[in-house]
C-alpha positions in Angstrom: -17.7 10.6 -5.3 -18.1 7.2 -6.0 -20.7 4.4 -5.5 -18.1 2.4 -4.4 -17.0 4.1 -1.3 -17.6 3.9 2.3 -17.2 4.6 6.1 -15.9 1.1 7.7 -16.8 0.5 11.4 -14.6 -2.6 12.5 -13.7 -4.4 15.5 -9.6 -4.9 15.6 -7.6 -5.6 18.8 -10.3 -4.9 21.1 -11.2 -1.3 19.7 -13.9 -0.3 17.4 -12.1 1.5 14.5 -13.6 4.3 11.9 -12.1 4.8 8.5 -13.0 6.1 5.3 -11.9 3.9 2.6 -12.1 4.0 -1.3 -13.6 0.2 -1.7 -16.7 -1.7 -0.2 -16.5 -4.8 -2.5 -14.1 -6.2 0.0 -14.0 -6.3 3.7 -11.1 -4.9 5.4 -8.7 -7.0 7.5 -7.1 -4.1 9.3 -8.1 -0.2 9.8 -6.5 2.4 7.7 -4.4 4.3 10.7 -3.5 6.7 8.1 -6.7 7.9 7.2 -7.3 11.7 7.7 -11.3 10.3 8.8 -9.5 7.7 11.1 -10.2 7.6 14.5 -11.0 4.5 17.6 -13.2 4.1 20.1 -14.0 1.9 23.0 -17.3 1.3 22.2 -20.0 0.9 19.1 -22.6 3.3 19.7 -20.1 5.9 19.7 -18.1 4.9 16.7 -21.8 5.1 14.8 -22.2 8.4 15.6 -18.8 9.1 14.7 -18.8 7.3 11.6 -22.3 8.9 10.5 -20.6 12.2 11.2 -18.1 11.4 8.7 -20.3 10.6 6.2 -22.1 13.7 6.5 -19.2 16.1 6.6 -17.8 13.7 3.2 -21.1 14.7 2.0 -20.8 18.5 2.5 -16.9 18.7 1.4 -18.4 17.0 -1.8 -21.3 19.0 -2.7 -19.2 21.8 -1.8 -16.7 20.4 -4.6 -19.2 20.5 -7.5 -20.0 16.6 -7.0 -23.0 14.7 -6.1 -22.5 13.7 -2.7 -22.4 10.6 -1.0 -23.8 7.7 -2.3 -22.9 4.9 0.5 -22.5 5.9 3.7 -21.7 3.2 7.1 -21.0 -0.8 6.9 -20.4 -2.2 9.6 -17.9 -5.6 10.3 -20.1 -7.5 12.9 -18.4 -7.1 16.3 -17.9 -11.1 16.4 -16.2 -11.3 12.9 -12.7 -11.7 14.6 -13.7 -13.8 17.1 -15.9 -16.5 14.7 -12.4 -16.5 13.0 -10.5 -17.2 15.6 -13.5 -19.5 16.9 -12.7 -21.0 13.7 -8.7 -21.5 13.8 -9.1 -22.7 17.8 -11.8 -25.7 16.3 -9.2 -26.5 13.7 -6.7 -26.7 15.7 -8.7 -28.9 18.3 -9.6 -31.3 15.4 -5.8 -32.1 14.7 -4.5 -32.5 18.1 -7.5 -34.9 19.0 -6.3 -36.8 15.4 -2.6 -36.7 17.5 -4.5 -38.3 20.3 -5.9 -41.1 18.6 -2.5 -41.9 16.6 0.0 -41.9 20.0 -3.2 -44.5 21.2 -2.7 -46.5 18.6 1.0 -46.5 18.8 1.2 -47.1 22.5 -1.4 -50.3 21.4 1.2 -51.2 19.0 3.9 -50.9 21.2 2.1 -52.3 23.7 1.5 -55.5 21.9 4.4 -55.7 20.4 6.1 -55.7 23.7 3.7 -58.5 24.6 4.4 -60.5 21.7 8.2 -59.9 22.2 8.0 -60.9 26.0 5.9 -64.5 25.0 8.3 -65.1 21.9 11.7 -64.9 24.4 9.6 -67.5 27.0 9.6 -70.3 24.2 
């Protein structure tokens, strides 16, 4: 087995999912549903336990299989890693629509003034 493999534990849609998966170098945007170690759970102390039970049987199926077990076992995706993103995306979005604001102030000044300049031009 290699170094390079691990048991994910990740929040996603208001679950805490478990899967095996082949790669640790990057962090997974979206369980693997089709994962024969796959399985969800409403909350993180029992997904640990699940996930460290995977590991372990991983660990057994590959000593079993001549190889030299598991190197990696559990990482974890904080549970706020979906939320700081979309924490993220809300504050951008807040940024540009108080950039709106301040342009449809300016251009209600403008037309503002120029309605005032229009009005003292037609009294002459």
């Amino acid at each position: 087995m290699s170094s390079n493999n691990v048991v994910w534990v990740m929040p996603y849609r208001g679950y805490i999912h478990v899967f095996y998966s082949g790669c640790i170098d990057n962090t997974p945007t979206k369980p693997d549903v089709n994962d024969k170690y796959y399985k969800l759970f409403g909350t993180r102390s029992g997904a640990l336990m699940y996930a460290h039970n995977v590991v372990d049987k991983i660990d057994k199926e590959s000593w079993n299989e001549g190889f030299p077990g598991v190197e990696y076992g559990v990482c974890e995706v904080p549970l706020n890693y979906a939320d700081n993103k979309l924490r993220e995306i809300i504050h951008h979005i807040d940024k540009i629509t108080e950039e709106w604001k301040r342009e449809i102030k300016d251009l209600q000044f403008s037309v503002e003034q120029f309605e005032a300049w229009k009005k003292k031009l037609l009294e002459n």
